[in-house]
NUNULO-949631 format. One record per residue (C-alpha): residue in three letters; x, y, z. Coordinates in pm, whole numbers, plus 32768, in hexadecimal, padded with zeros to 4 digits. Example, Ala and Ser with C-alpha at 12.3 -4.5 7.8 and 13.67 -1.06 7.14 Angstrom:
ALA84CE7E3E830C;SER85577F9682CA;
# end
This chain:
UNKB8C21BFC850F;UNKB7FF1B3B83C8;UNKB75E1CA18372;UNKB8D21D518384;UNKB92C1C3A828C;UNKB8351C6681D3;UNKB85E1DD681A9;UNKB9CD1DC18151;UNKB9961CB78042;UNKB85B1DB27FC2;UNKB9801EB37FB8;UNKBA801DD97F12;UNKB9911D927E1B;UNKB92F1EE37DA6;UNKBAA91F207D9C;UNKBADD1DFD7CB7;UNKB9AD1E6D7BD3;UNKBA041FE57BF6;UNKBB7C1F977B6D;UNKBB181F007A29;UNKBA301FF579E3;UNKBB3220F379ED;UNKBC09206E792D;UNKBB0F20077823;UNKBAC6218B782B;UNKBC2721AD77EA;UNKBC5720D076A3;UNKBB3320D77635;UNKBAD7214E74B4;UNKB9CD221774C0;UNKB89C217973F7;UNKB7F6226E731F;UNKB866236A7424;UNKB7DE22B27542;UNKB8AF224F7676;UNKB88921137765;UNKB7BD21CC786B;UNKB6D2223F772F;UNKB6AC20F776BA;UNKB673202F77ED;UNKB551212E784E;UNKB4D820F676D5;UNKB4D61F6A76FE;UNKB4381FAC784C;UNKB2F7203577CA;UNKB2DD1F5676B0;UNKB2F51E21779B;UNKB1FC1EC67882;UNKB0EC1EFE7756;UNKB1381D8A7709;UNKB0FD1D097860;UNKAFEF1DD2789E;UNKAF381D717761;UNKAF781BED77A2;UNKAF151C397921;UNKB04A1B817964;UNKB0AF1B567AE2;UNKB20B1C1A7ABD;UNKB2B81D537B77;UNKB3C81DE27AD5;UNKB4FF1DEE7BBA;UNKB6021E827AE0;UNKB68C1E88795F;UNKB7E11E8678FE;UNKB8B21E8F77A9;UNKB9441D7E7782;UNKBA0A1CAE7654;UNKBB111D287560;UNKBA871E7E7550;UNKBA8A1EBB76C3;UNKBC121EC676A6;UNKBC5F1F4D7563;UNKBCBB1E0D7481;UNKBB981DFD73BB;UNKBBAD1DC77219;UNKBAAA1E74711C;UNKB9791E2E716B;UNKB94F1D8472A0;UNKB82D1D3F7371;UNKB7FB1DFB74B7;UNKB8061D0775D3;UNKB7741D76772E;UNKB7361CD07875;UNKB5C31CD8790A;UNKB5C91CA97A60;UNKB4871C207AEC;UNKB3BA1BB77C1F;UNKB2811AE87BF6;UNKB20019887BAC;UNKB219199B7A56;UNKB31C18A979E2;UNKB464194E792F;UNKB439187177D1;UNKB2BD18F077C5;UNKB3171A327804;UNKB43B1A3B76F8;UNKB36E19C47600;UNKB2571AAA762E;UNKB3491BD77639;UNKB3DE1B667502;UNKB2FB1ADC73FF;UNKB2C81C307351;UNKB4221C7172DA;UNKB4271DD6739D;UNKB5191EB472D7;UNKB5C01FD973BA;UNKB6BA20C972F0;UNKB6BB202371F6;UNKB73C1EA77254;UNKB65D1D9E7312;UNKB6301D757472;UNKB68A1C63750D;UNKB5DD1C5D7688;UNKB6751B56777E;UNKB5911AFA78AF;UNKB6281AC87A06;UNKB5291A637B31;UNKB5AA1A8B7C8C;UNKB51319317CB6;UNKB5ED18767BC5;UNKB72E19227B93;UNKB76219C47D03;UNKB7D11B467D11;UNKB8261C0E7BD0;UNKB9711C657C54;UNKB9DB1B0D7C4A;UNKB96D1B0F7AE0;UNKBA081C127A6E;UNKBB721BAF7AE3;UNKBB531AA17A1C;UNKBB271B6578E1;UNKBC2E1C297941;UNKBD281B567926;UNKBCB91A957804;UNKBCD41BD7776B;UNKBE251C2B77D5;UNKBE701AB8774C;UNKBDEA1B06761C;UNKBE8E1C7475C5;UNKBFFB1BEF7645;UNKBFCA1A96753D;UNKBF561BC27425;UNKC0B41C6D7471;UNKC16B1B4E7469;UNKC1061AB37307;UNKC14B1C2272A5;UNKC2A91C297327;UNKC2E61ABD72DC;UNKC26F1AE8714F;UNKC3C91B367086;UNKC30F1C476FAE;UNKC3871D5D6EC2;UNKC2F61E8D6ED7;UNKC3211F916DA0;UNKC25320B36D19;UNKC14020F26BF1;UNKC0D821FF6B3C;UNKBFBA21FD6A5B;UNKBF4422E5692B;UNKBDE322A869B3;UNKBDAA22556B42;UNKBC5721F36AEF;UNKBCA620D569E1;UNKBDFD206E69CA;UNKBDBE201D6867;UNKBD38215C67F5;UNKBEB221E1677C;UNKC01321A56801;UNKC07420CB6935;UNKC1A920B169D7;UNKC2141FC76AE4;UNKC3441F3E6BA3;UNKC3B520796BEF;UNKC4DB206E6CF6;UNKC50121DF6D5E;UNKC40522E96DB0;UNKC4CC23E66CD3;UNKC47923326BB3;UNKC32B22EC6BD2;UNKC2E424866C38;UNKC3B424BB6B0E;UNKC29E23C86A21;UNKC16324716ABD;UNKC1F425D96AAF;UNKC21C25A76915;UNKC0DD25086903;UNKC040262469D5;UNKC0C527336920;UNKC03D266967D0;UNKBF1F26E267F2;UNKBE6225A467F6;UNKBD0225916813;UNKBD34248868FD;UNKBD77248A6A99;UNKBEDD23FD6AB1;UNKBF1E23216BFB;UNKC07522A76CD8;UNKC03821716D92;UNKC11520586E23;UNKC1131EB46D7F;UNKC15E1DB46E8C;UNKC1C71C656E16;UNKC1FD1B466EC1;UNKC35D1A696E86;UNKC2D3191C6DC7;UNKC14E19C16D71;UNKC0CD19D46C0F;UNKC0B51B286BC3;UNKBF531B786BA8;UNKBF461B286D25;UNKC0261C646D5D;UNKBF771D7F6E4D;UNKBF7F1EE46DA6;UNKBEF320256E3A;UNKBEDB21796DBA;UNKBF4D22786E9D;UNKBF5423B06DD2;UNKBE2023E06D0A;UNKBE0E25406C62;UNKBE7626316D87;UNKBDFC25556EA2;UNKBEA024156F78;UNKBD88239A704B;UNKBE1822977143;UNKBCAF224171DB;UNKBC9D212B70EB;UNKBDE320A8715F;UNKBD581FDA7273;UNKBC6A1F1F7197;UNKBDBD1E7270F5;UNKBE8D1DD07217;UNKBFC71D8F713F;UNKC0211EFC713F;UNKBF621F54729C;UNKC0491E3F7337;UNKC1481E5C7278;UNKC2471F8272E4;UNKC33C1F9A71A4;UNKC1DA1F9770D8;UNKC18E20E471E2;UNKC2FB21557193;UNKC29B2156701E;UNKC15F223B7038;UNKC1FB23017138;UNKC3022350702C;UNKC1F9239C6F3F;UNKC15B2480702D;UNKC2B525487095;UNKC2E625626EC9;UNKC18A26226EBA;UNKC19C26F56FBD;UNKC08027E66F01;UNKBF8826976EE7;UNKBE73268A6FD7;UNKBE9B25857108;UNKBD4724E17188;UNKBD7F240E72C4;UNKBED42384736C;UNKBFA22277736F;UNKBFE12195744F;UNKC11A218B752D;UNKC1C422277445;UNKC23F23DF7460;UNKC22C24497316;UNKC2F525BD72D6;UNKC20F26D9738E;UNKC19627D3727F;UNKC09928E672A4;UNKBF602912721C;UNKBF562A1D7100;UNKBEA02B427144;UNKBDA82B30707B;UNKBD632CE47091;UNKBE882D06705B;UNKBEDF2C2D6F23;UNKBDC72C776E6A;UNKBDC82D9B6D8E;UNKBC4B2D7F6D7E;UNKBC0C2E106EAA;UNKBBAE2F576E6C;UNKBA592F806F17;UNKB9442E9C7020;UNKB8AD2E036F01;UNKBA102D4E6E8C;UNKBA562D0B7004;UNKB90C2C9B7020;UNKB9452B936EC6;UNKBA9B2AF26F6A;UNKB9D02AA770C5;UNKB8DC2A166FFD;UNKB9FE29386F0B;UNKBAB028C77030;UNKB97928687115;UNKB913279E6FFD;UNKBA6126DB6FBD;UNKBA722692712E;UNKB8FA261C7128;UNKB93B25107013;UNKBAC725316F95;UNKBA76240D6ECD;UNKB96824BD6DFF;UNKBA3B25E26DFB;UNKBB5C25226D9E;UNKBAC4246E6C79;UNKBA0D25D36BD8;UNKBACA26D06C25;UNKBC02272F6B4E;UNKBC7728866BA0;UNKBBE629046D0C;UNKBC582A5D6C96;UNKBB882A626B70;UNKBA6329C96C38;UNKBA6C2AF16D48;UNKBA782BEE6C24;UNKB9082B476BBD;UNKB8982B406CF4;UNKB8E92CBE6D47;UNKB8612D146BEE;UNKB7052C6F6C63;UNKB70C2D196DCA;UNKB7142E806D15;UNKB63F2E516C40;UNKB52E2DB26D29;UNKB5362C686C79;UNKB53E2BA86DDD;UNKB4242AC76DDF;UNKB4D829916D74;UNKB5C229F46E9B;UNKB4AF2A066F9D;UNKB40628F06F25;UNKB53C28006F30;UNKB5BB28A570AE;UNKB42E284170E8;UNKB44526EB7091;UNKB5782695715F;UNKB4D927437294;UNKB3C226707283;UNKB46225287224;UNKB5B4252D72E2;UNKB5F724847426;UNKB71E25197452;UNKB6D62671754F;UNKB80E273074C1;UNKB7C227167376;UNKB63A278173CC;UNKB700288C748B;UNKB7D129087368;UNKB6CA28CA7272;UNKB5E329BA730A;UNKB6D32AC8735C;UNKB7142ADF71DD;UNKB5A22AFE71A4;UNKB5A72BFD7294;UNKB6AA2C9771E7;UNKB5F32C8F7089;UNKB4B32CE17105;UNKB5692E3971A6;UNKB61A2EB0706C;UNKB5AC2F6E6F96;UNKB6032F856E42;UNKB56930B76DBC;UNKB5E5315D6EB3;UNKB73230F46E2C;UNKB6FA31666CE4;UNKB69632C36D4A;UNKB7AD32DD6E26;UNKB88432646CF1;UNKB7D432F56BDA;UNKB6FB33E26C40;UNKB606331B6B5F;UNKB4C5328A6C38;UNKB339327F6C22;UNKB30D33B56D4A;UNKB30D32B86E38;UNKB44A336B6F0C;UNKB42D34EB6EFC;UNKB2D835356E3F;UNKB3C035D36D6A;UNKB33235476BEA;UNKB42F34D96B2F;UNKB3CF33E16A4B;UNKB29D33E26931;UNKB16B335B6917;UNKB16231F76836;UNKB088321A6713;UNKAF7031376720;UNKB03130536615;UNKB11B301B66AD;UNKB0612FFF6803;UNKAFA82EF36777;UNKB1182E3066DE;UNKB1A32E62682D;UNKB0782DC66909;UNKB0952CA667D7;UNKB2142C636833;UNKB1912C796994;UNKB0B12B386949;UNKB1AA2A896896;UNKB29E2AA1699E;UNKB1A52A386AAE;UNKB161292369E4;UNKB2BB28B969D9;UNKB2D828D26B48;UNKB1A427D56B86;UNKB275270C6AE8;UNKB3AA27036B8A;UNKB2C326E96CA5;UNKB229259B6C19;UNKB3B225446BE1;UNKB3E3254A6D59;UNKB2A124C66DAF;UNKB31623B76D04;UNKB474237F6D8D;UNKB3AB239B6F0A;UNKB32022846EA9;UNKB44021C06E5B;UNKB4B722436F85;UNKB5D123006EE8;UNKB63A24356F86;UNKB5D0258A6EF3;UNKB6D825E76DCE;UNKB72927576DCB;UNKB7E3271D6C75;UNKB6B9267E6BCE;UNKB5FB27CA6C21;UNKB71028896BA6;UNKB73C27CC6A5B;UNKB5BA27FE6A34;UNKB5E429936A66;UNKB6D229A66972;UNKB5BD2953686A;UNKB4F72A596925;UNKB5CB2B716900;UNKB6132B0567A2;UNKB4A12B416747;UNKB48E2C606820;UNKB5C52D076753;UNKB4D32D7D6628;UNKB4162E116715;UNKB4872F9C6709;UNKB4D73013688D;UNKB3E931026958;UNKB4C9322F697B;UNKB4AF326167EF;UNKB34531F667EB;UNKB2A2330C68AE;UNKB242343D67E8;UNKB23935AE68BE;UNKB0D235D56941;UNKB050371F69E1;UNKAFFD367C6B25;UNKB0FD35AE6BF3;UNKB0AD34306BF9;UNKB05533DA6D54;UNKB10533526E5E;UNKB11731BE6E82;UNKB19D30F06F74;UNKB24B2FC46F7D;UNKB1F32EA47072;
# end
């Protein structure tokens, strides 16, 4: 009869502990595009290394998630907190401190490893239902001081999203209509700037400069990730209301992430092939998959370099024909080798694929009939003169030159463990092609020889 108690509380127990994973999977922000089961097998290994360097007496029972992060109520910038679940005679505040003195840093915060023995705090189950429901304490307090605050909540708009001060400001805005009415004429200004629609939040009987503003709309993008890093609008449902309006006035903007409890109007996703005129042949398909792969990769990068996505396929595409595609590879490269994040490895080397397959001279003839008898052994080009050989295989140097450093550029980033910027390399190639422009073309370099030029091939 003991060992059919036993059992059942063994199976209570990995109920209890089974549950609150599940939900942590659910609410969970993904850190650096790892998940709760990713990180807990992370902090696993690193706590094994550990132990097994300090030949510490410890098994490793479990690992869980745990703190503000586990249910989705963390601010900017929090530390990770997970349980450590151990057997052994090692005592928990040894342990703790041994597991903690290096400051380990895991997607970019600090982790923060709490040590359980079986010996001094009894099952883990029993644990963890205790930080359950100081959590649900603490998220039903953070919605009450939000409901309880008497608040007004009214809209910006700003000349410049990046510095307020940089041009015009406007705020206390009452009505949606009038603030999309502000950044439309600013917008069609032509500003140099990247105009911005956000929200102000200010608190009955506050000084001012204690006010909490957002901005929603930068540019052509709302990105409501960052909302839960500012629980006076992510707990606050007339501060949801108010970007939820925004989001319904730009219906052409582009939406990264969701809000919470709150339906905001369905609306399609443009077709891209179909919207864009430039879509005329693989190479200008092959441009936009490479644009949109890397906004969703980093839309903050994105977001903060590029102006006119149109205008940045139409570069793209222009590269892909004419076999300028190395900065391409090169940055698809980087975020294969340095991303933990298996889709975007996944994506990253299906575009590579992609580039390595196509091939632009192939294009050209198709286009043009103009190519180096590379496609039909058909000449129809001429022979360089030496000259101009020898300028060409100069321009050659000087733009491989230029591409060691852009290389040193991202080396350097790496190292400050930025992630690769596709619009650094593409501000870089526009000083390429600029010295490349003197540079007369091959079809009008080649003068008619008696014998064909032979056949080359591309790898």
């Amino acid at each position: 009869m003991a060992k059919d108690d036993t059992k059942g509380e063994s199976l209570n127990d990995a109920a209890v502990i089974s549950a609150f994973k599940d939900k942590t999977k659910e609410m969970f922000h993904e850190l650096d595009g790892m998940d709760p089961e990713t990180i807990e097998a992370n902090v696993k290994n690193i706590v094994q290394g550990i132990v097994n360097d300090y030949g510490m007496d410890v098994t490793i029972e479990d690992v869980v998630v745990s703190g503000s992060r586990c249910r989705g109520m963390e601010e900017k910038g929090a530390d990770l907190d997970v349980v450590l679940y151990y057997s052994g005679s090692v005592r928990e505040d040894d342990l703790f401190n041994t597991l903690n003195q290096g400051n380990i840093i895991m997607g970019g915060v600090k982790l923060d490893i709490n040590t359980i023995s079986q010996e001094q705090h009894g099952s883990l189950s029993e644990y963890l239902t205790g930080v359950e429901a100081y959590l649900t304490e603490k998220q039903a307090q953070i919605i009450q001081e939000a409901q309880q605050h008497n608040t007004e909540i009214t809209y910006t708009v700003a000349e410049c999203g990046e510095f307020h001060s940089m041009g015009a400001y406007y705020e206390g805005i009452a009505t949606i209509e009038e603030a999309k009415a502000l950044f439309e004429g600013i917008r069609e200004s032509h500003s140099n700037t990247i105009p911005a629609v956000g929200i102000n939040i200010h608190e009955a009987g506050t000084p001012e400069i204690d006010d909490v503003q957002m901005d929603v709309l930068y540019g052509n993008s709302i990105d409501l990730d960052d909302l839960r890093y500012v629980p006076q609008i992510w707990h606050d449902q007339e501060g949801l209301s108010k970007i939820g309006q925004i989001i319904d006035a730009f219906p052409d903007a582009k939406v990264v992430g969701e809000l919470p409890g709150l339906t905001v109007q369905d609306r399609a996703q443009p077709d891209m092939d179909a919207v864009k005129p430039v879509y005329v042949d693989e190479a200008a398909k092959l441009a936009a998959e490479i644009d949109r792969f890397s906004s969703d990769f980093d839309p903050y990068e994105y977001k903060d370099t590029v102006d006119n996505w149109e205008l940045q396929v139409q570069n793209i595409a222009d590269d892909i024909r004419n076999g300028n595609s190395a900065d391409y590879k090169k940055y698809l490269g980087t975020v294969i080798e340095e991303s933990d994040n298996i889709e975007d490895v996944r994506k990253a080397a299906e575009l590579l694929v992609k580039l390595a397959e196509y091939k632009p001279l192939a294009k050209v003839e198709e286009l043009e009939e103009v190519n180096l008898n590379q496609i039909d052994n058909v000449l129809s080009n001429t022979v360089p003169k030496s000259e101009e050989r020898r300028k060409n295989r100069q321009a050659e140097q000087e733009r491989l030159e230029e591409l060691q450093r852009i290389e040193e550029e991202e080396r350097k980033r790496r190292a400050r463990g930025e992630r690769p910027s596709l619009r650094a390399r593409l501000a870089a190639k526009k000083a390429i092609v600029a010295a490349n422009s003197a540079v007369p073309q091959r079809e009008t370099q080649r003068q008619v020889q008696n014998e064909p030029v032979k056949p080359q091939i591309e790898l």
